[in-house]
C-alpha positions as CSV (number, residue, x, y, z in Angstrom):
1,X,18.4,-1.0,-10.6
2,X,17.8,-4.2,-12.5
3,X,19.8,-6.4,-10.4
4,X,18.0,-5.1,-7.1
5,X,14.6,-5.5,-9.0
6,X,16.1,-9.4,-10.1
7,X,16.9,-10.4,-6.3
8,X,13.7,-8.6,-4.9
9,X,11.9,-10.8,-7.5
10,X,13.4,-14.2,-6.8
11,X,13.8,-13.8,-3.4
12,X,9.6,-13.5,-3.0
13,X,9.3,-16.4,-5.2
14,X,11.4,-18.4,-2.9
15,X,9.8,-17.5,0.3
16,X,6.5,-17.9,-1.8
17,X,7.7,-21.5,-3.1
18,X,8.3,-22.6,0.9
19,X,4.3,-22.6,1.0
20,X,3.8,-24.7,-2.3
21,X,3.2,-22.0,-4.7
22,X,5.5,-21.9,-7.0
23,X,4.6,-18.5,-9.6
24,X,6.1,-15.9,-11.3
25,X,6.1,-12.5,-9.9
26,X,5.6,-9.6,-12.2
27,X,7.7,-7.2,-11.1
28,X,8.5,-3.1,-12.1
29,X,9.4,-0.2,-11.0
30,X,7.4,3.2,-10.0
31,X,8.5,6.6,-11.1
32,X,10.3,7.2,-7.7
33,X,12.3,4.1,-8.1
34,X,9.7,1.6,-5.8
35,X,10.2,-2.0,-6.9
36,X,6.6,-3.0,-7.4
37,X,6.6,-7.0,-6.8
38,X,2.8,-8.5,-8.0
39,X,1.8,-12.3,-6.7
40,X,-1.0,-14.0,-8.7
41,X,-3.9,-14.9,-8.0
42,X,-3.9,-18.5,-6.5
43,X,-5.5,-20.9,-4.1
44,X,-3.7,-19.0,-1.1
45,X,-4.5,-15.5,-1.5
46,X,-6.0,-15.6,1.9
47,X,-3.1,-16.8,3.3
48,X,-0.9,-14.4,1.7
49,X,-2.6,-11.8,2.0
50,X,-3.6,-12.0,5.9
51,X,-5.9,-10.4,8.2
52,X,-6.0,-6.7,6.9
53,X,-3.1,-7.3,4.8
54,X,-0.4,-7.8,7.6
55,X,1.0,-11.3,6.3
56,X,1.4,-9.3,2.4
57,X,3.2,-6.5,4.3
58,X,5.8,-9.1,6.6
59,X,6.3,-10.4,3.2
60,X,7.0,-6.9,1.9
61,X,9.3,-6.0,4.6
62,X,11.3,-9.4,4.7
63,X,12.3,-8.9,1.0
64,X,13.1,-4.7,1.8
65,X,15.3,-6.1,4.6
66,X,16.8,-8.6,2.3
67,X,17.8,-6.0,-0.5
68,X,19.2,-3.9,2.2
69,X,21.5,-6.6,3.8
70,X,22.5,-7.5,0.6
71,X,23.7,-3.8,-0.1
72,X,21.4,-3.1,-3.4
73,X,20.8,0.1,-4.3
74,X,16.7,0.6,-4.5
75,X,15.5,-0.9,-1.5
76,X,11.5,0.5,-1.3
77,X,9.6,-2.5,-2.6
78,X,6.0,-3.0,-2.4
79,X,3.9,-6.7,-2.5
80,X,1.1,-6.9,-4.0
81,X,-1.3,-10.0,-3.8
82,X,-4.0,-10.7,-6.8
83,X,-4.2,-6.8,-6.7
84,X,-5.3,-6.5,-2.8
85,X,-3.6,-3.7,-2.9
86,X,-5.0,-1.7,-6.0
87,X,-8.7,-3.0,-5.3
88,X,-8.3,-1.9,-1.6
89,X,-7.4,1.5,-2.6
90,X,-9.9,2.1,-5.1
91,X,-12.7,1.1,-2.0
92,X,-11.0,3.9,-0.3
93,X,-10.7,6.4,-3.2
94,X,-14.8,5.7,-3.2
95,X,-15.1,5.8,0.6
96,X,-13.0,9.5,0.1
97,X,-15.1,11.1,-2.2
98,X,-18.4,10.5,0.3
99,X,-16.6,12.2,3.1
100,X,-15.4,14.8,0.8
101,X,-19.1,15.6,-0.1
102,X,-20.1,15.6,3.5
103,X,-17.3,17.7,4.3
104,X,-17.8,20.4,1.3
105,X,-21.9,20.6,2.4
106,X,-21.2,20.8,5.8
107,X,-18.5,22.9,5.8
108,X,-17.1,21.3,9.0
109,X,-13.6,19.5,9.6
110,X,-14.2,15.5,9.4
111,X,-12.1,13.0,11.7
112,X,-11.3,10.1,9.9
113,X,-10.8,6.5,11.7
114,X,-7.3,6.0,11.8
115,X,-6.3,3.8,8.8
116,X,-2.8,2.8,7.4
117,X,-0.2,4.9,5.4
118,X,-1.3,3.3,2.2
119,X,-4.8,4.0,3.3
120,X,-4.2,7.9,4.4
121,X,-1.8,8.4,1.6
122,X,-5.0,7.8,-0.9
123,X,-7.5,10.0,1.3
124,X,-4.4,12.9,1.3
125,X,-4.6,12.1,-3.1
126,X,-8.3,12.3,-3.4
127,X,-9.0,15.1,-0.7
128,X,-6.3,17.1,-3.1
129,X,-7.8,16.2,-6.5
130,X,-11.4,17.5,-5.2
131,X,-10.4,21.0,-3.2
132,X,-10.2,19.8,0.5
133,X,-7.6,20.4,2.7
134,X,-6.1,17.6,4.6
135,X,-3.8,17.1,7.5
136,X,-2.2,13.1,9.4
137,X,-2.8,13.6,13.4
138,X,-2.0,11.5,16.0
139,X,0.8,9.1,16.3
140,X,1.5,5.3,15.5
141,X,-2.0,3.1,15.1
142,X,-4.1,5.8,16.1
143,X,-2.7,8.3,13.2
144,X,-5.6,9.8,11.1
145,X,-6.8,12.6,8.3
146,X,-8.5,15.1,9.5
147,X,-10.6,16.8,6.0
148,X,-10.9,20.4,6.5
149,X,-12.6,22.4,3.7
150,X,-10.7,25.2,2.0
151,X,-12.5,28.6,2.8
C-alpha cells in the first residue's frame, strides 16, 4: 500500500513539475483503500483544474493508469486541486438539501440535471441522510438522480 501511494505521489509531482510547479502533494488513503493525492493551491489552479474539472480528472486517470501498468496493488486514486473537489461537493451537498425540501413538500419525484458520478454520488449521500429515496437513470452524460420521497 505505501509503495503504490509513494509512486502515485511522485508520479503527479512530475507531471505537475512539466508545467513549472514544482509542490509537494499531500497524499492518504480513504477507508476503502482510495489513494487520495491533494495539489496546493498555486498560481495555476485554473489550469489544473480545467473547465468543470476535466484537466484535474485526465490528471487523475493518467496517474490510475500509471499504477496499473506498473502492477501496484491499490490503483483507485483521486486528484484533488486547492480542494476543488471538497468545495465543489459541499455546493452540491447545499444544492441537495433545497431539492430535498422541495421534494418532501411536494411530495412529487424530482429529475435532476445530469451531473457527474462525484456529483450524483453526493446527492445519493444527502438524499439518504434526510429520508428521500433516490435512484441514477439514464446512461453515459445524460445519467441523473431522480429524488422520490419515501411514502
Amino acid at each position: 500500500m505505501e509503495e503504490s501511494i509513494q509512486y502515485a505521489k511522485k508520479y503527479l509531482e512530475n507531471i505537475l513539475s512539466f508545467f513549472g510547479l514544482n509542490v509537494d502533494v499531500y497524499a492518504t488513503t480513504t477507508d476503502d483503500e482510495v489513494i487520495e493525492l491533494n495539489v496546493p493551491s498555486s498560481h495555476l489552479n485554473g489550469f489544473l483544474i480545467g473547465q468543470h474539472g476535466d484537466t484535474m480528472r485526465a490528471l487523475q486517470f493518467m496517474t490510475m493508469n500509471a499504477l496499473r501498468n506498473n502492477d501496484y496493488k491499490v490503483t483507485r486514486v483521486n486528484v484533488d486541486v486547492a480542494d476543488y473537489k471538497k468545495n465543489r461537493a459541499e455546493r452540491v451537498a447545499e444544492q441537495a438539501l433545497g431539492w430535498i425540501k422541495q421534494v418532501k413538500d411536494s411530495g412529487e419525484p424530482m429529475e435532476l440535471k445530469p451531473m457527474s458520478a462525484a456529483d450524483r454520488r453526493t446527492v445519493h449521500k444527502v438524499a439518504g441522510e434526510e429520508g428521500v429515496a433516490t435512484e441514477s437513470v439514464g446512461e453515459a452524460r445524460d445519467r441523473h438522480i431522480v429524488l422520490k420521497p419515501i411514502k
